[in-house]
C-alpha positions as CSV (number, residue, x, y, z in Angstrom):
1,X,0.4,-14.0,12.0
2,X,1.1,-11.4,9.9
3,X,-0.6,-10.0,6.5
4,X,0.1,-8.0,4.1
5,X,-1.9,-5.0,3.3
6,X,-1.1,-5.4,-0.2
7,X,-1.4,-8.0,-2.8
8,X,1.2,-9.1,-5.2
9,X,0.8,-10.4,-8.9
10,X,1.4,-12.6,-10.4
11,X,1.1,-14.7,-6.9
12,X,-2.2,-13.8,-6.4
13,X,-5.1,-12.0,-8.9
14,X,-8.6,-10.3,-8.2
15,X,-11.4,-12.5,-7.6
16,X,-14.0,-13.7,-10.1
17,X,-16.7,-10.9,-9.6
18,X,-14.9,-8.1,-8.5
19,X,-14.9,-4.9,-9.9
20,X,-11.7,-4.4,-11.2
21,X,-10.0,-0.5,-11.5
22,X,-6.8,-0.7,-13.3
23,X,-4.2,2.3,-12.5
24,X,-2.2,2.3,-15.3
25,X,1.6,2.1,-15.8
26,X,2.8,6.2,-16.7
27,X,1.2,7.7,-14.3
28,X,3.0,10.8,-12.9
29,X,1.3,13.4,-11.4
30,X,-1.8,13.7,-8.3
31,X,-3.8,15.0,-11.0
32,X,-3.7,12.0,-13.4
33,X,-3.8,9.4,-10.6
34,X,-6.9,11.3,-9.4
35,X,-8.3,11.3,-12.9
36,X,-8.1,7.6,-12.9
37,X,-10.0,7.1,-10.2
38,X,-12.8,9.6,-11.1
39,X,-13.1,8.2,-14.3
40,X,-13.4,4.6,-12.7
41,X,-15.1,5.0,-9.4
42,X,-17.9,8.2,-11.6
43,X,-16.7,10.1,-8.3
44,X,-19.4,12.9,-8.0
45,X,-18.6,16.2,-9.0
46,X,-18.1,17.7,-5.6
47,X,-14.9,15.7,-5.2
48,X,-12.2,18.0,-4.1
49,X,-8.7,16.6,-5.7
50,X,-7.2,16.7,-2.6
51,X,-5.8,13.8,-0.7
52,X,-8.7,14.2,1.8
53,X,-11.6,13.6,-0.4
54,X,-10.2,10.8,-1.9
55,X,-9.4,9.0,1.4
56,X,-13.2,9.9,2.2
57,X,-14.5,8.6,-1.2
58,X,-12.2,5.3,-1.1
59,X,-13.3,4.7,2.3
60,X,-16.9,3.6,1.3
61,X,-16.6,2.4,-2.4
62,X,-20.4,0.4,-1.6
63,X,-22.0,3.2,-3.7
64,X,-20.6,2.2,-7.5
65,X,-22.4,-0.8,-7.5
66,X,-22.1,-2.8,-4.1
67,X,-19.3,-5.4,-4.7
68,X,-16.1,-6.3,-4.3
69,X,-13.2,-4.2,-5.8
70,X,-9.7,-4.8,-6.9
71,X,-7.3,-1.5,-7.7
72,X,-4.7,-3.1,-10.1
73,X,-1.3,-1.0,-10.7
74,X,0.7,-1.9,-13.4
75,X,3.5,-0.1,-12.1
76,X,3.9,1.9,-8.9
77,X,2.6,5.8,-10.0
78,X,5.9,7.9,-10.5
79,X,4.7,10.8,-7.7
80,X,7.0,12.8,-5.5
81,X,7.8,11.0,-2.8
82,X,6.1,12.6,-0.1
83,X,2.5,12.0,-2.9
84,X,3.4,8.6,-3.3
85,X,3.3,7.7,0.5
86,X,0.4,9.6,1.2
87,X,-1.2,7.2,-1.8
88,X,0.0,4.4,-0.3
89,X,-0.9,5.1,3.4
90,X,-4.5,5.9,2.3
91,X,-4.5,2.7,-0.6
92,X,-3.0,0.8,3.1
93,X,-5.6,2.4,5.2
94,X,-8.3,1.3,3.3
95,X,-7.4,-2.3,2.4
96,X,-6.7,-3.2,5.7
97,X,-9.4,-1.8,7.2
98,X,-11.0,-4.3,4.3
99,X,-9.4,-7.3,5.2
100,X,-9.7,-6.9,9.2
101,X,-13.2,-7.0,9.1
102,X,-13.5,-9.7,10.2
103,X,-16.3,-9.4,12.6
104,X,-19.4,-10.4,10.5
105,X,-19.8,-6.6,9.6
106,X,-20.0,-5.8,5.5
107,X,-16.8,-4.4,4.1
108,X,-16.5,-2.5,1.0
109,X,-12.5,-1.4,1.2
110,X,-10.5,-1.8,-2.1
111,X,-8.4,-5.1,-2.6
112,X,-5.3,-3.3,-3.6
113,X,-3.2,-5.0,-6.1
114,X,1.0,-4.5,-7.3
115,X,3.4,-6.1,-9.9
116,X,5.7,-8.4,-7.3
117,X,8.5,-6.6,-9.2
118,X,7.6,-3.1,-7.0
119,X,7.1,-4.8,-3.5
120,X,10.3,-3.5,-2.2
121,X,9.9,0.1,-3.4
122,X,6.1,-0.1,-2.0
123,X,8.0,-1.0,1.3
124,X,10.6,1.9,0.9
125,X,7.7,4.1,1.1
126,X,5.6,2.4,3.8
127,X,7.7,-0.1,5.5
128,X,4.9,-1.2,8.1
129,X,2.8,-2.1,5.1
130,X,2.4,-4.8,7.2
131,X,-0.2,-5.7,9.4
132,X,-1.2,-8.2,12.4
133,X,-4.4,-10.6,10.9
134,X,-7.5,-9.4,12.4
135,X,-8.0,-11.5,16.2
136,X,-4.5,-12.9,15.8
């Protein structure tokens, strides 16, 4: 069967109880993407603004506050193509490394949330945003 890594609105919506960070439609530049993540996230101050430290900080969001998240775009960020599908490898990474855990073990990777209407661009990008369903 296969899943996925992204979710699509308006088919399907964060959870009740998550802890939703909304990436806002405008967005442009490395810089102002990783500003809205600092800003949500309170990443601490040694956080590099590279690509690298923000894999590393997404890839264990349990220290905001322990629950669930959602990362809801509005639109897909207007980067340079080669920035947007290193944002969308690591946003891939990290939510299916979420949703594969499947094994009992506690996940805390992002729920990653786009507008339906950029599902195909998303794909453009990152074509094998598409994943086998963990033990299938």
């Amino acid at each position: 069967m296969i899943l996925d890594t992204f979710r699509y609105m308006p088919d399907e919506e964060p959870r009740g109880g998550a802890r939703v960070v909304r990436v806002p439609a405008g967005i442009s530049d490395r810089d102002a993407l990783f500003d809205v993540y600092a800003r949500a996230f309170e990443f601490p101050a040694w956080f590099g603004r590279n690509w690298d430290a923000f894999e590393e900080l997404l890839a264990d969001l349990s220290w905001p506050d322990g629950g669930e998240v959602a990362i809801v775009h509005e639109d897909l960020p207007a980067l340079e193509p080669d920035e947007l599908r290193t944002y969308l490898r690591i946003l891939s990474r990290r939510a299916v490394e979420d949703r594969m855990a499947g094994d009992g073990r506690e996940s805390h990777g992002p729920s990653v949330f786009f507008p339906r209407s950029v599902c195909d661009r998303v794909r453009e990008h990152i074509p094998s945003c598409r994943a086998p369903r963990y033990g299938e």
